[in-house]
C-alpha positions in Angstrom: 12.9 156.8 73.3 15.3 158.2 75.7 16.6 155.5 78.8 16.4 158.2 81.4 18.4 155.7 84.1 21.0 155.4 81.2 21.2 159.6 81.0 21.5 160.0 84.8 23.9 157.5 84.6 25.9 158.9 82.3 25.6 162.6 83.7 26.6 161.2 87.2 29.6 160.0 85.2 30.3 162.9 83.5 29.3 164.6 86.8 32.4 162.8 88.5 35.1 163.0 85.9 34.1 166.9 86.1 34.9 166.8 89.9 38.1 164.9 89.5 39.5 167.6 86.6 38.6 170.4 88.9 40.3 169.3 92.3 43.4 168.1 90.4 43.1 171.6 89.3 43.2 173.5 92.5 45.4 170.8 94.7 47.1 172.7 97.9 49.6 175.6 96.7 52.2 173.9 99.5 54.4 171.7 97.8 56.0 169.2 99.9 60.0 168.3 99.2 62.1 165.9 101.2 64.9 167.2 103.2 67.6 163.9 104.8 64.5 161.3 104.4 61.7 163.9 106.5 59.0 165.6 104.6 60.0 169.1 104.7 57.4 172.3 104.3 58.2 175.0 101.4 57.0 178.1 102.9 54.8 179.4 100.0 55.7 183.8 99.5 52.4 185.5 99.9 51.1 188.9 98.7 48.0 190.9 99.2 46.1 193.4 97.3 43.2 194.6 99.1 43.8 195.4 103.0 40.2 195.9 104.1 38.1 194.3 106.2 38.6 190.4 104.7 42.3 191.5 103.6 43.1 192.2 107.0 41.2 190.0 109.3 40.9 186.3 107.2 43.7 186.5 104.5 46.0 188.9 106.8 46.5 188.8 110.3 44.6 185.5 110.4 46.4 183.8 108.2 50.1 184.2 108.4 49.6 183.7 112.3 47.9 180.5 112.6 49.3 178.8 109.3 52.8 180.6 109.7 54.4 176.8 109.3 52.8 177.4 105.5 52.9 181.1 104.2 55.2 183.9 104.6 54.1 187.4 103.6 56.3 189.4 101.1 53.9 192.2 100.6 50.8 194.2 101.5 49.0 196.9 98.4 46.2 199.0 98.6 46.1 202.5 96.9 44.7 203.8 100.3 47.7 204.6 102.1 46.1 204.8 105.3 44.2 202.1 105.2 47.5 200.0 103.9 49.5 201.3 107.0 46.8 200.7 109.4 46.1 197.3 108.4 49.9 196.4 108.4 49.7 197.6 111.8 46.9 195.1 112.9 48.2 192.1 110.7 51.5 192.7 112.5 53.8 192.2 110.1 57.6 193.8 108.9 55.9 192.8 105.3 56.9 195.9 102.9 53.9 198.1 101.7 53.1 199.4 98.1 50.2 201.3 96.5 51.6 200.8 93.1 50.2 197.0 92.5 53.1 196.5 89.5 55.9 197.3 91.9 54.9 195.5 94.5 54.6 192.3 91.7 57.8 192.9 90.6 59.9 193.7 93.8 58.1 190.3 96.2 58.0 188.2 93.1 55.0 186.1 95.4 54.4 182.7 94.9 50.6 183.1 95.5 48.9 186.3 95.3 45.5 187.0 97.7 42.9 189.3 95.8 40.6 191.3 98.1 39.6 194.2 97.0 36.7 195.9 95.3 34.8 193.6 93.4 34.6 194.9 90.0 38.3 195.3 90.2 38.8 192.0 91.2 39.7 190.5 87.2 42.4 193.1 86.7 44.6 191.8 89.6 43.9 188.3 89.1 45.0 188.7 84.9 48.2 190.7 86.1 48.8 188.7 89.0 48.7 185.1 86.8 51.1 187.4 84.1 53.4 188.0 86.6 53.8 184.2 87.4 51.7 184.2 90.4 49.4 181.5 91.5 45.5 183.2 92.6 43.7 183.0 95.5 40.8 185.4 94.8 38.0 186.5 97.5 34.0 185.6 95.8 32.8 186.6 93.1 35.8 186.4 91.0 34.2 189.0 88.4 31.0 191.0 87.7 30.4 190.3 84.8 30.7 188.0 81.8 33.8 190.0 80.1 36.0 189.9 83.2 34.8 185.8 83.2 36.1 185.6 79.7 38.8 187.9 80.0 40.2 185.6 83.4 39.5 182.3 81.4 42.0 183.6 78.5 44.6 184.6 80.9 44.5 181.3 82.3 44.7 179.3 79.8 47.7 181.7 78.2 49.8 181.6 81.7 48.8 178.3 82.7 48.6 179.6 86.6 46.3 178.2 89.0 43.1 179.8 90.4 41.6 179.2 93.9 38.2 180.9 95.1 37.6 181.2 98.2 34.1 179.5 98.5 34.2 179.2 102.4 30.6 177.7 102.5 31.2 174.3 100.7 32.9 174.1 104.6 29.8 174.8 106.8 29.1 171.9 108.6 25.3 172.2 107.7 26.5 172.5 104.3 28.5 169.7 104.3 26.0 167.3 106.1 23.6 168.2 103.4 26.1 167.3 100.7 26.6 163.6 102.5 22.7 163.6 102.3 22.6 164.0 98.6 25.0 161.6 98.4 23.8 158.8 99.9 20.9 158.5 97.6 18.4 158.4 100.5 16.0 160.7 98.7 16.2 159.4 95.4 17.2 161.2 91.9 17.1 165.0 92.7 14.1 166.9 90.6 13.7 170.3 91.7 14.9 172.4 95.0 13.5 175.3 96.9 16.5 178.0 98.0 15.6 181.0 100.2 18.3 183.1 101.9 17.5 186.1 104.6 19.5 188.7 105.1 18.8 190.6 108.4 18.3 194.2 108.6 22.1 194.3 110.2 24.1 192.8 108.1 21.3 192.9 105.1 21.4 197.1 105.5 24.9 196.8 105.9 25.6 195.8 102.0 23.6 199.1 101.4 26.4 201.4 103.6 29.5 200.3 101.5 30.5 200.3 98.0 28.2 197.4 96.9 25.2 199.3 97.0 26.4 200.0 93.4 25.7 197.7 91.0 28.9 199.0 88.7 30.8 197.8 91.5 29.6 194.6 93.1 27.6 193.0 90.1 24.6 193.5 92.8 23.4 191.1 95.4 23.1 188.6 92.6 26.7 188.1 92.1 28.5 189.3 95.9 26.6 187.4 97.7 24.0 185.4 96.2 27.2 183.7 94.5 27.9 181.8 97.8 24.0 180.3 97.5 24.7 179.5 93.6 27.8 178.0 94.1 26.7 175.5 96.7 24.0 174.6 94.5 26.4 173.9 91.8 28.2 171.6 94.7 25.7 169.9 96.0 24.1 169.1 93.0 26.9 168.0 90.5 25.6 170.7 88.0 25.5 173.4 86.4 23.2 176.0 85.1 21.5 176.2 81.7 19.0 179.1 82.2 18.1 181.6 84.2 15.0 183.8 84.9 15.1 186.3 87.3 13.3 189.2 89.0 14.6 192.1 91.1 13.2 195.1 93.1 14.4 197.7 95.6 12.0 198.1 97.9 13.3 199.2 101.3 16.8 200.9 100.7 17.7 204.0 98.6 15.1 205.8 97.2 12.4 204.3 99.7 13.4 206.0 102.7 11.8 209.2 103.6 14.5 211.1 104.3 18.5 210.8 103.9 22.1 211.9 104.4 25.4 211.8 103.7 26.7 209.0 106.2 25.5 208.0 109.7 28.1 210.2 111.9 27.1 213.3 109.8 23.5 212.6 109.7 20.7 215.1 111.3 18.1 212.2 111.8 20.4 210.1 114.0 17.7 209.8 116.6 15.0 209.0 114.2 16.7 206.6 111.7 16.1 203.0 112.4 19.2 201.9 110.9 21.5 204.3 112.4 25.2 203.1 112.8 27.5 204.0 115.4 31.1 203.3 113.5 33.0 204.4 116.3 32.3 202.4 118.5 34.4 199.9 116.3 37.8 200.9 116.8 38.7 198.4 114.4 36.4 199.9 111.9 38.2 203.3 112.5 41.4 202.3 112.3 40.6 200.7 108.5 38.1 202.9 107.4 36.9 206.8 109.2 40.8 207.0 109.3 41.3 206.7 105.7 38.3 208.6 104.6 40.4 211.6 103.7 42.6 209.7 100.9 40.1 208.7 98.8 36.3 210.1 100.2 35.0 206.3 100.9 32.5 206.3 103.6 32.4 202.7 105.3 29.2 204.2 107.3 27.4 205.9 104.2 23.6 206.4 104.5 21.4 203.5 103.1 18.8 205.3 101.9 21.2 207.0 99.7 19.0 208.3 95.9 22.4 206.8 93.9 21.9 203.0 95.1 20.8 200.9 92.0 21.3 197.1 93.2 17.8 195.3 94.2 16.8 193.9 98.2 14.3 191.8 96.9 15.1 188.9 94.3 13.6 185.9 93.2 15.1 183.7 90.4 14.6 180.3 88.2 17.3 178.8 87.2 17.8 175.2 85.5 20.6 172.8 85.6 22.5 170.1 83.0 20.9 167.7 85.4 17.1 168.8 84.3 17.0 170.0 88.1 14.9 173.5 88.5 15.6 175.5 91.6 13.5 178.9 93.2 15.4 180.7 94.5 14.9 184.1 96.5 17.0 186.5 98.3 15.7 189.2 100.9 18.1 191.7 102.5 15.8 193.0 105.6 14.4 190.6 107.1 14.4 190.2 111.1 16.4 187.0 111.5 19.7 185.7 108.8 19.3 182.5 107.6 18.8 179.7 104.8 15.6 177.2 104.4 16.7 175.0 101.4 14.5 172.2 100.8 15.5 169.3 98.1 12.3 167.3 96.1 13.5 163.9 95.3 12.2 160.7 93.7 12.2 159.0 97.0 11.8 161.9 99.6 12.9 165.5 100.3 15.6 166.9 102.6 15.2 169.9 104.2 17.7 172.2 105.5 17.5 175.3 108.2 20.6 177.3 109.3 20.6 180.6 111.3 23.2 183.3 111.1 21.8 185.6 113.8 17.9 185.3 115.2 16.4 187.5 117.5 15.4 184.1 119.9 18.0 181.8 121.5 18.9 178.9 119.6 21.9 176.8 120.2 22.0 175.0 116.8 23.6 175.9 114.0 21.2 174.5 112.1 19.0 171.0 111.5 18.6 168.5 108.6 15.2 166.7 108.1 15.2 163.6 105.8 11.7 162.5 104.8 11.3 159.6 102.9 8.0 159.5 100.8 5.5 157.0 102.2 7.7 157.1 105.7 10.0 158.7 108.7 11.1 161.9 109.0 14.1 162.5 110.9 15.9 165.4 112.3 19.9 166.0 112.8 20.8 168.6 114.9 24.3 170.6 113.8 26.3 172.5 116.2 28.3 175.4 116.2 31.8 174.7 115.6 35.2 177.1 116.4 36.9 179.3 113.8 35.0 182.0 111.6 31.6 181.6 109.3 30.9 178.8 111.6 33.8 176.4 111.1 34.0 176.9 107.6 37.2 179.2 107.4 40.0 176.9 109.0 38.9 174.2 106.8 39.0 176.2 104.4 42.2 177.5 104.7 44.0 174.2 105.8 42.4 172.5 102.1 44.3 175.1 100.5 47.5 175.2 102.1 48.5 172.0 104.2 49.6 169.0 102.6 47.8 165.9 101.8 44.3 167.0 103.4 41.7 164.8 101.9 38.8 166.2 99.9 36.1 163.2 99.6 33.5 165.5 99.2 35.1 167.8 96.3 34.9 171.1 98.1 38.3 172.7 96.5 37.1 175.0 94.0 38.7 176.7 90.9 38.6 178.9 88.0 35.3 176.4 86.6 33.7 176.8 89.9 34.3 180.2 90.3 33.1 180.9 86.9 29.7 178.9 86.7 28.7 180.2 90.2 28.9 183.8 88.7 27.1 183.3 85.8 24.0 182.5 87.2 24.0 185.8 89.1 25.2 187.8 85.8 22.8 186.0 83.9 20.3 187.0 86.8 20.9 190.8 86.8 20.6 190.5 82.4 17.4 189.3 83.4 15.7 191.7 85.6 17.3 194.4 83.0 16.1 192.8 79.6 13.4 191.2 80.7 14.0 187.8 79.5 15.4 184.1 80.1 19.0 184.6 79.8 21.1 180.8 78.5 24.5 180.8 79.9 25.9 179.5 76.9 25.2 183.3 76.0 27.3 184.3 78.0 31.3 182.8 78.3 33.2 180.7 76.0 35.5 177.8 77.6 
């Protein structure tokens, strides 16, 4: 018979020696070197592919302003010239410009490159950019699906290169409180956990304007965004998944609407649309985007009822973990308020967590954690809303990654193991919904 304390045991262990591998594995890209006695800062040579809206806001103009003493940028790409030119102009920098990725690799030589663009192309950059001796940070998800993940592991282990994701919700301070939670033990051995995420019929309808409305290029909801949700999971748990069962339906976008256009500004049911869009009156929007539309036909307003959109609004998901832990899991993408309820079963209690993103009621909290302990007290800690973007999460994000010596007691750096294993679980989802059937992971990737 089986000593279940022993296996936890040994899983926590296993659990731990994991963690340790994977933040040696992604320590900060800013070497320190001494210089007469006095720590001295190598400025690390930065390049960008992608110059959209995260290219140029959070890994451009955000970046080499308020962590100038750490990163100088050697070069900006995009294949949209306009775009490329406009954002150089917001990001304010004399950084050169390419839309040839290779000569831009080979003229900067960067130390790190910063991968932004489309998702499905994300992979190709991050193979050439390790190839040409570059260290990766890489926007979520880091592929789409489980050929890219296998393609990127190779080319790792072949360059030897070092691969960052960009997982800026391990930084949330509700996240993070959650994570002490877990562990402190309060609630016992975790068994199962409940996961629902609400999208609101802004930013929700928004993923159904752009680009990842297609499934061919964002993996679905599943993998660009549901990948934040998994990947905490992974975190907070010390696990990884196993299996995977998954549903998926579109039931409000594309082919539901009852009637269509081409894109909001060109659209003859302005007045009668409920989620018409006004682009212009987001300058920076037109400077990146209705500017650019002529190079390359990409409309950032583009209708969401649109026949061609093939990703899903409404998921719902199984998925079970190395540590026997089962999670439900959902994902809505019209819903009036944006949000997470997550709510952890344990042998001794169950913590709950609530965080709001935008509500149509005033609320000064962030968001709340609830211990309950079985056969006692509940109690309630209130988390406030803290400076810097996604709540908080961003700086911390970005000073783990590029100041020196910045403690990480809770093991948020993530790499190319992280990055991997969050995706899966969506790719495994989407195989799902297609083939109607449990999908193992082990299926899927070979370390």
């Amino acid at each position: 018979m089986t000593d279940k304390k022993n296996t936890f045991s040994r899983r926590k262990f296993l659990g731990a020696a994991m963690s340790t591998a994977a933040a040696v594995s992604v320590a900060p890209l800013i070497k320190q070197s001494s210089a007469y006695g006095k720590q001295a800062v190598k400025k690390k040579r930065i390049a960008l592919i992608g110059t959209g809206n995260r290219g140029e806001g959070m890994w451009g103009r955000n970046l080499i302003h308020d962590w100038k003493d750490y990163v100088e940028m050697v070069g900006l790409c995009d294949p949209n010239k306009v775009r490329l030119e406009e954002a150089k102009k917001r990001i304010r920098t004399d950084a050169p410009t390419f839309t040839d990725f290779d000569k831009m690799m080979k003229t900067t030589k960067p130390d790190i490159l910063i991968v932004t663009t489309v998702d499905s192309t994300h992979y190709k950059y991050i193979i050439k950019g390790m190839e040409y001796g570059s260290d990766i940070i890489t926007e979520k998800p880091m592929a789409t699906d489980e050929k890219q993940c296998q393609a990127i592991i190779d080319a790792q282990k072949k360059t030897g290169k070092k691969i960052i994701v960009t997982f800026n919700y391990r930084y949330g301070a509700v996240h993070e409180k959650a994570k002490e939670v877990l562990l402190s033990g309060d609630i016992g051995r975790i068994t199962s956990l409940d996961f629902h995420w609400y999208l609101d019929v802004r930013h929700g309808a928004d993923y159904f304007r752009r680009w990842h409305a297609f499934i061919e290029k964002s993996g679905s909801l599943f993998v660009h965004k549901a990948t934040h949700h998994f990947d905490l999971v992974n975190w907070w748990l010390d696990a990884e998944p196993v299996e995977v069962f998954a549903f998926g339906e579109l039931q409000k976008y594309g082919k539901n609407g009852a009637f269509r256009g081409k894109n909001c500004r060109l659209c003859r049911y302005k007045d009668k649309c409920e989620f018409y869009w006004d682009i212009t009156k987001n300058q920076r929007y037109v400077d990146l985007y209705t500017k650019a539309e002529k190079e390359d036909g990409y409309f950032r307003d583009a209708c969401v009822f649109r026949n061609a959109i093939n990703i899903w609004d409404t998921m719902a998901v199984t998925v079970k973990y190395n540590s026997d832990v089962l999670m439900s899991y959902s994902l809505n993408a019209f819903m009036p308020y944006e949000g997470c309820k997550v709510g952890f079963n344990g042998t001794k209690g169950r913590l709950d967590v609530r965080m709001w993103e935008r509500q149509p009621w005033k609320e000064s909290r962030l968001g709340e954690i609830r211990i309950t302990k079985n056969f006692g007290k509940s109690q309630v800690i209130d988390i406030h809303h803290a400076t810097g973007g996604h709540g908080g999460a961003d700086p911390k994000l970005k000073d783990m990654i590029f100041k020196l010596n910045v403690p990480d007691p809770l093991n948020q750096a993530a790499g190319l193991r992280a990055g991997v294993m969050s995706i899966l679980t969506g790719i495994a989802g989407y195989h799902s919904v297609e083939e109607k059937r449990s999908v193992k992971i082990s299926e899927l990737v070979n370390f």
